[in-house]
Backbone as a ProteinNet text record, in pm:
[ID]
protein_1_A
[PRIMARY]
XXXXXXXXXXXXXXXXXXXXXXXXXXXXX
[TERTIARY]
514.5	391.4	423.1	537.4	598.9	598.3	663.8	645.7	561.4	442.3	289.9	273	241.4	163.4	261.4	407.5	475.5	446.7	400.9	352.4	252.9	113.9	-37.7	2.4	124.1	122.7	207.9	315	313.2	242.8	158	57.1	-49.4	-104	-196.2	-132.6	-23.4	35.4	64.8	107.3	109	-29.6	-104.8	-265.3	-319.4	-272.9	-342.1	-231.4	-97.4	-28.5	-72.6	-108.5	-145.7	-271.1	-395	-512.8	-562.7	-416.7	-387.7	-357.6	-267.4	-205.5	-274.7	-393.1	-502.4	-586.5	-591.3	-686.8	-652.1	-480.2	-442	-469.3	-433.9	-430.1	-544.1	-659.4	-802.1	-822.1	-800	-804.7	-752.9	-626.5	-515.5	-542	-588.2	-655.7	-798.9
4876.9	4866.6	4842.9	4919.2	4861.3	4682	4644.7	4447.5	4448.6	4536.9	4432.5	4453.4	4594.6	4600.3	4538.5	4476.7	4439.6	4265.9	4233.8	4125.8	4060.6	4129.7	4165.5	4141.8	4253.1	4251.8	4129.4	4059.9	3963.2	3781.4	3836.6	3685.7	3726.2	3859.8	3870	3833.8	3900.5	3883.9	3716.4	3638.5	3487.5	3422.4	3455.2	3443.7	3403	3557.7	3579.7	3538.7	3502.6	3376.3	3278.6	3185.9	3068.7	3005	3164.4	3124.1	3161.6	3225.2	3203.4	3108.5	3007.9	2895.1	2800.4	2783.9	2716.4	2710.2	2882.2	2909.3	2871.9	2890.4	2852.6	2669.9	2595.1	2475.3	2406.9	2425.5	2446.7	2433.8	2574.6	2576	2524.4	2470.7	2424.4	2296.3	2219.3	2057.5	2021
-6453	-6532	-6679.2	-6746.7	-6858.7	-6889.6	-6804.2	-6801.4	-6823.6	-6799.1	-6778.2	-6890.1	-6976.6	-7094	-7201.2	-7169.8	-7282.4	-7247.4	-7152.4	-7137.5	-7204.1	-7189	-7244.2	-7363.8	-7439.5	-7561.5	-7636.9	-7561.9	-7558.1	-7636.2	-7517.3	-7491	-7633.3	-7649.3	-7767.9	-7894.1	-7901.1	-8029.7	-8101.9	-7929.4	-7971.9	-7974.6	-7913.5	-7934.1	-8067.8	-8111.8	-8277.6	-8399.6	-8360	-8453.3	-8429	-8329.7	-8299.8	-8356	-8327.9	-8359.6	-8577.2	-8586.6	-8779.5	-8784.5	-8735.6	-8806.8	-8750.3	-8661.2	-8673	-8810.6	-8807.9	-8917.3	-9049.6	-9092.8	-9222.3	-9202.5	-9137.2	-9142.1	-9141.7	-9103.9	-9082.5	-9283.5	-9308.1	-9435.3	-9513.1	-9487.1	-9612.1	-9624.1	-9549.5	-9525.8	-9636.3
[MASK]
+++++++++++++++++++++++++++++

Protein backbone atom coordinates (compact mmCIF):
# COMPACT_ATOMS: atom_id res chain seq x y z
CA UNK A 1 0.00 0.00 0.00
CA UNK A 2 3.15 2.20 0.49
CA UNK A 3 3.68 2.06 -3.68
CA UNK A 4 0.32 3.23 -3.92
CA UNK A 5 0.21 6.37 -1.80
CA UNK A 6 3.92 7.12 -3.04
CA UNK A 7 2.48 6.70 -6.38
CA UNK A 8 -0.75 9.11 -5.89
CA UNK A 9 1.86 11.28 -4.52
CA UNK A 10 3.82 10.91 -7.34
CA UNK A 11 1.42 11.66 -10.23
CA UNK A 12 -0.02 14.91 -8.02
CA UNK A 13 3.09 16.39 -7.44
CA UNK A 14 3.86 16.12 -11.43
CA UNK A 15 0.29 17.27 -11.99
CA UNK A 16 0.77 20.52 -10.12
CA UNK A 17 4.48 21.20 -11.80
CA UNK A 18 3.06 20.67 -15.10
CA UNK A 19 -0.15 22.55 -14.52
CA UNK A 20 2.52 25.79 -13.07
CA UNK A 21 4.54 25.77 -16.04
CA UNK A 22 1.43 25.93 -18.06
CA UNK A 23 0.50 28.60 -15.81
CA UNK A 24 3.95 30.53 -15.85
CA UNK A 25 4.05 30.27 -19.70
CA UNK A 26 0.41 31.19 -20.14
CA UNK A 27 1.62 34.24 -18.32
CA UNK A 28 5.07 34.96 -19.49
CA UNK A 29 3.73 35.21 -23.27
Amino acid sequence: MIEVQFFIAFVLAFATINLAIKLGKALYD
